[in-house]
C-alpha positions as CSV (number, residue, x, y, z in Angstrom):
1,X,-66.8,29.8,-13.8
2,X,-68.2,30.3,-17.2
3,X,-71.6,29.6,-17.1
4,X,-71.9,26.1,-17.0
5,X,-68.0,25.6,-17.7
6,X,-65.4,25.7,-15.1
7,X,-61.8,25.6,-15.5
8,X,-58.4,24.4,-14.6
9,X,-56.7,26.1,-13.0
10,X,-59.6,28.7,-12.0
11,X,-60.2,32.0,-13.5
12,X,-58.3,33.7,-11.0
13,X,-54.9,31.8,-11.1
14,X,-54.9,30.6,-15.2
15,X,-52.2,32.3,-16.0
16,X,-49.3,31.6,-12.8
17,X,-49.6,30.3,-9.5
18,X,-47.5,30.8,-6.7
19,X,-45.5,27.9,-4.9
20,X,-44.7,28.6,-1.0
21,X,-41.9,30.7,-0.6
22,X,-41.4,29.8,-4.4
23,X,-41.3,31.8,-7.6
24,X,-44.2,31.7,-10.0
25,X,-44.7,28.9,-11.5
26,X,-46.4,29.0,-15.5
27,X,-48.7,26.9,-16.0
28,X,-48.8,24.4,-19.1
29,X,-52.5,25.8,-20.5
30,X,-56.3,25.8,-19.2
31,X,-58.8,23.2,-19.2
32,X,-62.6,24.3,-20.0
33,X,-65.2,21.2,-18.8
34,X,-68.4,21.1,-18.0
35,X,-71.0,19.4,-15.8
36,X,-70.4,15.7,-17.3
37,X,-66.8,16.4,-16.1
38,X,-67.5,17.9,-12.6
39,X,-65.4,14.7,-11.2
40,X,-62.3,16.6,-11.9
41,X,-63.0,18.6,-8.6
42,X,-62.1,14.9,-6.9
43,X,-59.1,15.4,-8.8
44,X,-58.1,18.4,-7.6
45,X,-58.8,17.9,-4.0
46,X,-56.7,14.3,-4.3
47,X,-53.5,16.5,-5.7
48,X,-54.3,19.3,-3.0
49,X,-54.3,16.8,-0.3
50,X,-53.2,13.1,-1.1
51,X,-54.4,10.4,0.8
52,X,-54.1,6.7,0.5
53,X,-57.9,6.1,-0.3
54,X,-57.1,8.7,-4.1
55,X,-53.6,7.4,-4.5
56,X,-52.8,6.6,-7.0
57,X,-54.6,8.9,-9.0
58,X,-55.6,7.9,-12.6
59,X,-57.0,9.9,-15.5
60,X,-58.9,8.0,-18.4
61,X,-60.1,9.1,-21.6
62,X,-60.4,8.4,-25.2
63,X,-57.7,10.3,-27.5
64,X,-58.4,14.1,-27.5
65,X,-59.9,14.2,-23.8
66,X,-57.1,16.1,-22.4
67,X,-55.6,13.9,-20.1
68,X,-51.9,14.9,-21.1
69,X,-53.0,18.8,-20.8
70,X,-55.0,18.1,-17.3
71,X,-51.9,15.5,-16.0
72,X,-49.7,18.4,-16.6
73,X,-51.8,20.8,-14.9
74,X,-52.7,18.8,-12.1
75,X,-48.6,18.8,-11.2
76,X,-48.7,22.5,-11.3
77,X,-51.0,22.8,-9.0
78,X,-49.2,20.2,-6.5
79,X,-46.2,22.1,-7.2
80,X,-48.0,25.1,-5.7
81,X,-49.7,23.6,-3.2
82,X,-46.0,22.0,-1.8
83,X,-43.3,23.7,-1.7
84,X,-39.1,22.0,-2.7
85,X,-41.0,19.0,-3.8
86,X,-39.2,15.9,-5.6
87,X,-41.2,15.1,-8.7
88,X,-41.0,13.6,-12.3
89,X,-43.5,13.7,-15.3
90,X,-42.7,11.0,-17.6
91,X,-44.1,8.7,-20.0
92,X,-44.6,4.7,-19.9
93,X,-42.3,4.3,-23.3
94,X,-39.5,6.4,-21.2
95,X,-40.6,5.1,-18.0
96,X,-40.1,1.2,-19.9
97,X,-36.8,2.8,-21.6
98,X,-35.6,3.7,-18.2
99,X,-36.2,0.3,-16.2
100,X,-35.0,-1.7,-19.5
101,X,-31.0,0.8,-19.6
102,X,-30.9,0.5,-15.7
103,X,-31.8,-3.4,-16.3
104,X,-28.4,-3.3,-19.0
105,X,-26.5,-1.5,-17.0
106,X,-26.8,-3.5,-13.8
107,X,-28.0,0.0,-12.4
108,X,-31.2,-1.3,-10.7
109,X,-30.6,-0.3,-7.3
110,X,-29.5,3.3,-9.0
111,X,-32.9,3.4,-11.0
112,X,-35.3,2.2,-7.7
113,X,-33.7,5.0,-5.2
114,X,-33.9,7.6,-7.4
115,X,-37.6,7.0,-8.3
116,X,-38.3,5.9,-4.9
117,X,-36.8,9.6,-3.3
118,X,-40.2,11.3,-5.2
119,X,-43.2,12.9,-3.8
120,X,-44.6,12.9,-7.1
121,X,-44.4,10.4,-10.0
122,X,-46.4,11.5,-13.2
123,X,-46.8,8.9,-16.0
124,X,-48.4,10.0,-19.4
125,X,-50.1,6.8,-21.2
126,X,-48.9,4.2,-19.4
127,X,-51.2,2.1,-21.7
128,X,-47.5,2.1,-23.6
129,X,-46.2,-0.7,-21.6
130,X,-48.3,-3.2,-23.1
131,X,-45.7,-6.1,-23.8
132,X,-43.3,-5.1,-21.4
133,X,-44.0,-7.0,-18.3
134,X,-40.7,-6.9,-16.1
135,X,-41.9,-2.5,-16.3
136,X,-44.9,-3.3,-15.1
137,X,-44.0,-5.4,-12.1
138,X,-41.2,-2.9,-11.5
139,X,-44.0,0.0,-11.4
140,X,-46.5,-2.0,-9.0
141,X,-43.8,-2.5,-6.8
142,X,-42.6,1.6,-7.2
143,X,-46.5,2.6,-6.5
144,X,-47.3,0.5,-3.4
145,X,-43.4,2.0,-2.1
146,X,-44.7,5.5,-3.2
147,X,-47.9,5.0,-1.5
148,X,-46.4,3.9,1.6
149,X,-44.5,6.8,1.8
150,X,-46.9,9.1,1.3
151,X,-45.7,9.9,-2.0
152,X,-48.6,10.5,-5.1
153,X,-48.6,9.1,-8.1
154,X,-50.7,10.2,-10.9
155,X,-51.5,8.5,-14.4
156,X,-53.3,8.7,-17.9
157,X,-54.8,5.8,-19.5
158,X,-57.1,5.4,-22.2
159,X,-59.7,2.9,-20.1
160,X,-60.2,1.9,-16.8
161,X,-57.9,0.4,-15.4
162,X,-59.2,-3.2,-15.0
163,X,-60.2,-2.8,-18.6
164,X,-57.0,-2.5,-19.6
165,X,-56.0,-5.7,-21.4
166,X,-52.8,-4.5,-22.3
167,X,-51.6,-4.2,-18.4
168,X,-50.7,-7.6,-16.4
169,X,-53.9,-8.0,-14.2
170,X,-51.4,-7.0,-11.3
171,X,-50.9,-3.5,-12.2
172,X,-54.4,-2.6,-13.1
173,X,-55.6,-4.3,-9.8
174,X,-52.7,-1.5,-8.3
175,X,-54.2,1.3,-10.9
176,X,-57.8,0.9,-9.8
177,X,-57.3,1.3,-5.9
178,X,-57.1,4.7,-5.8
179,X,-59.1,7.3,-7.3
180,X,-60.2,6.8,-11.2
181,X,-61.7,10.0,-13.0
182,X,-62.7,9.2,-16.1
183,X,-62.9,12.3,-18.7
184,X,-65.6,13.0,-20.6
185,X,-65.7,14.9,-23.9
186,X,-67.9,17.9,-24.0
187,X,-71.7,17.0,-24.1
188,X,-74.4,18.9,-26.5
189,X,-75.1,21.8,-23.9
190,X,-70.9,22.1,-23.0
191,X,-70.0,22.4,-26.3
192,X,-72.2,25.0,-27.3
193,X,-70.8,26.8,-24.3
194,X,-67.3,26.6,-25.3
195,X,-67.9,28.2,-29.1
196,X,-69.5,30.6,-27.7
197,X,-66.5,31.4,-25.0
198,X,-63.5,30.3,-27.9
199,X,-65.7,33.2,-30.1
200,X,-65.5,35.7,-27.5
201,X,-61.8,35.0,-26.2
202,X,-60.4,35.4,-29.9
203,X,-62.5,38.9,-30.7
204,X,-64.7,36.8,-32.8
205,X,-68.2,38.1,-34.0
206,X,-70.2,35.3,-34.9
207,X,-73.4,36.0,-36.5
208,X,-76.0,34.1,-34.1
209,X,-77.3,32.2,-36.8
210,X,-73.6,31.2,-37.4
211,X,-73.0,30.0,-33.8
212,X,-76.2,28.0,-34.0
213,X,-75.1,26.3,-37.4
214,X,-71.4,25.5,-35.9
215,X,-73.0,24.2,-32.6
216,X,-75.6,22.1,-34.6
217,X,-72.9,20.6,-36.9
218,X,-70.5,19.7,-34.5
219,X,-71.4,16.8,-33.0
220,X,-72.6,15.2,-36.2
221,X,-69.1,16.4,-37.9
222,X,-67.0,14.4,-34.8
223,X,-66.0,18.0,-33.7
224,X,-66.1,16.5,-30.1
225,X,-62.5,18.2,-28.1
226,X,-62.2,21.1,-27.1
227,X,-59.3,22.1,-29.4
228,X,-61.3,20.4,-32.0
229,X,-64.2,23.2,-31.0
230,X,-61.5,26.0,-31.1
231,X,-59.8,24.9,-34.6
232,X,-63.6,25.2,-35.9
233,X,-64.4,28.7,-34.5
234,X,-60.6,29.9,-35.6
235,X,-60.9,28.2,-39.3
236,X,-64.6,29.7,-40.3
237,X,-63.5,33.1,-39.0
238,X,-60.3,32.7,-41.3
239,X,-62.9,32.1,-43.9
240,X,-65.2,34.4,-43.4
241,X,-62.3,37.1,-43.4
242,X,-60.8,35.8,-46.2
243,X,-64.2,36.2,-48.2
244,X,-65.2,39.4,-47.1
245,X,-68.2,38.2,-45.6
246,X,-69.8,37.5,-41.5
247,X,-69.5,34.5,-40.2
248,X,-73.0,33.2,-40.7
249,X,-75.3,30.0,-41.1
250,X,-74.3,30.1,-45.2
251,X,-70.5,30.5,-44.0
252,X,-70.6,27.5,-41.7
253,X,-72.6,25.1,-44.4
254,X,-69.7,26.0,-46.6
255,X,-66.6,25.5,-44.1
256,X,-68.5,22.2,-43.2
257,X,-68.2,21.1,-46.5
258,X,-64.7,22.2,-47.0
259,X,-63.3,20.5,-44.3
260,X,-64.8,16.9,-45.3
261,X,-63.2,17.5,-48.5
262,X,-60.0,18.0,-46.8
263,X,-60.9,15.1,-43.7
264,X,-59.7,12.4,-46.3
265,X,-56.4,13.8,-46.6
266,X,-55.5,14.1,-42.5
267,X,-56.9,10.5,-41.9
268,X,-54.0,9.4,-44.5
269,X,-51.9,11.3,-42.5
270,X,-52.9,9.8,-39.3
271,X,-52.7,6.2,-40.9
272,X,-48.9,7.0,-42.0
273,X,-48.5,8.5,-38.5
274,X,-49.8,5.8,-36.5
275,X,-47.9,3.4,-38.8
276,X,-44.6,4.3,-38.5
277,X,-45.3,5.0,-34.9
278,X,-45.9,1.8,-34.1
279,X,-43.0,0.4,-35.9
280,X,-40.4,2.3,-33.8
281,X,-42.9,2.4,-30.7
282,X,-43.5,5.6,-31.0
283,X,-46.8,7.3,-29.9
284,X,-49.1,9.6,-32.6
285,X,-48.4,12.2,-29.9
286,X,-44.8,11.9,-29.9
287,X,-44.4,12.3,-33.9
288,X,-46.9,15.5,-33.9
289,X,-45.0,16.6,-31.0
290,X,-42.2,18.8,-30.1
291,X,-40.1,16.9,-29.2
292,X,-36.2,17.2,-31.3
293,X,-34.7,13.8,-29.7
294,X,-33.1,11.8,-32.7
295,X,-35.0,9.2,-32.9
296,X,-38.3,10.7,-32.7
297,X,-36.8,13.3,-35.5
298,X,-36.0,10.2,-37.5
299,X,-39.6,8.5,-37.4
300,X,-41.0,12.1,-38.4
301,X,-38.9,12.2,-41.0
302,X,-40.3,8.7,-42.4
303,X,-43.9,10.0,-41.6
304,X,-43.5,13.4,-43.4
305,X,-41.9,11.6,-46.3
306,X,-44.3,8.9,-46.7
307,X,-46.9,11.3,-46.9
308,X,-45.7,13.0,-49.3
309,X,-45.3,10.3,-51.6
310,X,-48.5,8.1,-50.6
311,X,-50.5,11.4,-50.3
312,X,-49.9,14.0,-52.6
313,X,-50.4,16.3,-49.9
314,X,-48.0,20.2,-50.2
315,X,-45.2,20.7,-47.5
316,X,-47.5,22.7,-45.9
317,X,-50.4,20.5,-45.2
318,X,-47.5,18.0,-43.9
319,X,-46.5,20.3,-41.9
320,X,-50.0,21.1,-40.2
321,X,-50.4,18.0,-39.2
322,X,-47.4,17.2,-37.6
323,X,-47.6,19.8,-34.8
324,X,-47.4,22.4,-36.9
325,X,-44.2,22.9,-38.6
326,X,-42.9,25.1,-41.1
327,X,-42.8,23.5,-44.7
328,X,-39.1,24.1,-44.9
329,X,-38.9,21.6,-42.3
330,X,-40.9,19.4,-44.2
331,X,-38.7,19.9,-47.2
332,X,-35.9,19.2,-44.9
333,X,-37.0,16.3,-43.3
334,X,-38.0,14.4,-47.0
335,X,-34.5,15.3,-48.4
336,X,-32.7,13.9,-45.3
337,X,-35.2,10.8,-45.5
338,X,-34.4,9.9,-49.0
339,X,-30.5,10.7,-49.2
340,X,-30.6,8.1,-45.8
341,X,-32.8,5.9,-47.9
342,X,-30.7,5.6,-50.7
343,X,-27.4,5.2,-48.7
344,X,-28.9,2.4,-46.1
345,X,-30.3,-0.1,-47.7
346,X,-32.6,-1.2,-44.2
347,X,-34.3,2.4,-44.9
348,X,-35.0,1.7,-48.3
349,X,-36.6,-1.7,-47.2
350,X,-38.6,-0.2,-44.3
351,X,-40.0,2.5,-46.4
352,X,-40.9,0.0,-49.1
353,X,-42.9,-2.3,-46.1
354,X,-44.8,0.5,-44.8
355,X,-45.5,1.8,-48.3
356,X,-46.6,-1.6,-49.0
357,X,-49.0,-2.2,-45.6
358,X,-50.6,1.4,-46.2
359,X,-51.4,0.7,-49.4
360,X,-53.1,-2.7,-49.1
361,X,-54.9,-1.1,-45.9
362,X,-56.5,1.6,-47.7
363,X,-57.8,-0.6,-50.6
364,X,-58.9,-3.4,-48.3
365,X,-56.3,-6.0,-49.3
């Protein structure tokens, strides 16, 4: 417990837990929330010890809330809480890709015993099956077997579930039976809390004028995450060392005002980003990811090298953003880009649509 914080996993067991029998088990991270979040305890106790009225279990949130880092935590600790257990963390674009290759390959019976032999079925965003409707009768079907078996399932989306226009009334009717803990970003009091222990984590000395200014600014600046909170602690400490001076209410005015000089620049990025994502249905969180499959590789590429010509931005700042990357890889990835561009004519043309759409988006055409 940190003051009016807790975390997941607890203080005692952040670092490795300990699965029956089992080796240790590392976990994915922490998650630091405080008393507007306290429903993650129902959470915990639902992965602890499943039952029909918390199954399935469903995390909402806006983007940023940390319900990839908590759905990733919360298998950990069912992982050590069971021991030889039979689970998958997935995805609903690979959970769709999955039903529609089975569907091709006339593997369906293959694709429903292997899913249905799980005590645990994980699925990050499911929000991205909007569209594909023979995957979501397919999963309604897979959680009511699941469920019958005793089996949990657990799922992010970005709304409730019966405000989710995007799933077939079916599905979010399934979704919102169980147990639905919506997350919360950091309130007024929480975040305070969390400079203050992201300050005294990193060796940081803050100046308490300069806490107060960083507190009192975030909220108004959007700093709302908890990474967000940690980038801000971590970047006017990089400044104040870089200047030879404390990190005090003066320092934080001016790293305020440095990063809305520099805000312009990563929302151009995110528009690129989010462009090209969702011409190859790909999520932001896929392209800024770490991921090295081909065809996410390839849609980075695009991104990085759309930047760079719709931006102006350096390698480096590229590189930042997308998860980050060294600007060689950058530099890599726009060579590659353009030599593919210049030998595939369907390249050339996509770049030239997208270049086309972000431009008459950011002048209001």
């Amino acid at each position: 417990m940190l003051s009016g914080l807790f975390s997941i996993p607890s203080e005692a067991s952040c670092c490795a837990t300990f699965a029956p029998g089992g080796p240790a088990q590392r976990r994915a991270g922490r998650f630091l929330a405080g008393p507007e979040n306290v429903l993650l305890q129902r959470a915990l106790a639902a992965v602890r010890s499943p039952t029909d009225a918390t199954n399935p279990l469903v995390l909402t949130g806006v983007s940023g809330s940390g319900k990839s880092l908590l759905l990733q935590l919360l298998v950990d600790e069912f992982r050590s809480c069971f021991a030889d257990v039979t689970l998958l963390v997935t995805t609903g674009v690979d959970l769709a890709r999955a039903y529609a290759h089975a569907v091709e390959a006339d593997a369906i019976g293959e694709f429903r015993h292997r899913y249905s032999r799980l005590q645990l079925l994980a699925i990050d965003d499911i929000d991205r099956l909007s569209e594909k409707l023979p995957a979501q009768q397919e999963l309604g079907q897979l959680i009511d077997s699941l469920v019958r078996r005793g089996s949990l399932v657990v799922a992010t989306l970005r709304s409730h579930p019966l405000d989710a226009t995007e799933l077939t009334q079916s599905l979010s009717s399934r979704l919102a039976a169980g147990l639905v803990v919506p997350l919360a970003l950091p309130a007024s009091d929480s975040r305070r809390e969390l400079i203050e222990h992201f300050a005294a984590v990193s060796g940081i000395e803050f100046a308490p004028a300069g806490l107060e200014a960083l507190a009192s600014h975030a909220g108004s600046a959007r700093i709302m995450t908890a990474p967000q909170l940690r980038s801000a602690v971590i970047g006017a400490a990089e400044m104040a060392r870089q200047r030879g001076r404390a990190v005090d209410g003066q320092l934080i005015e001016e790293y305020f005002q440095s990063a809305s000089a520099g805000r312009d620049v990563k929302s151009r990025l995110k528009a690129i980003a989010t462009a090209v994502g969702k011409h190859v249905d790909l999520g932001l969180s896929d392209l800024r990811g770490k991921s090295r499959a081909q065809s996410v590789a390839k849609a980075r590429g695009l991104a990085m090298h759309l930047a760079r010509q719709l931006t102006g931005a350096s390698f480096a700042e590229i590189g930042r953003y997308f998860g980050n990357r060294d600007h060689t890889t950058v530099m890599h990835a726009c060579r590659k880009t353009a030599a593919s561009a210049a030998a595939d004519p369907q390249v050339q043309q996509l770049l030239a649509q997208l270049s086309l759409r972000l431009s008459a988006e950011e002048t209001g055409a």
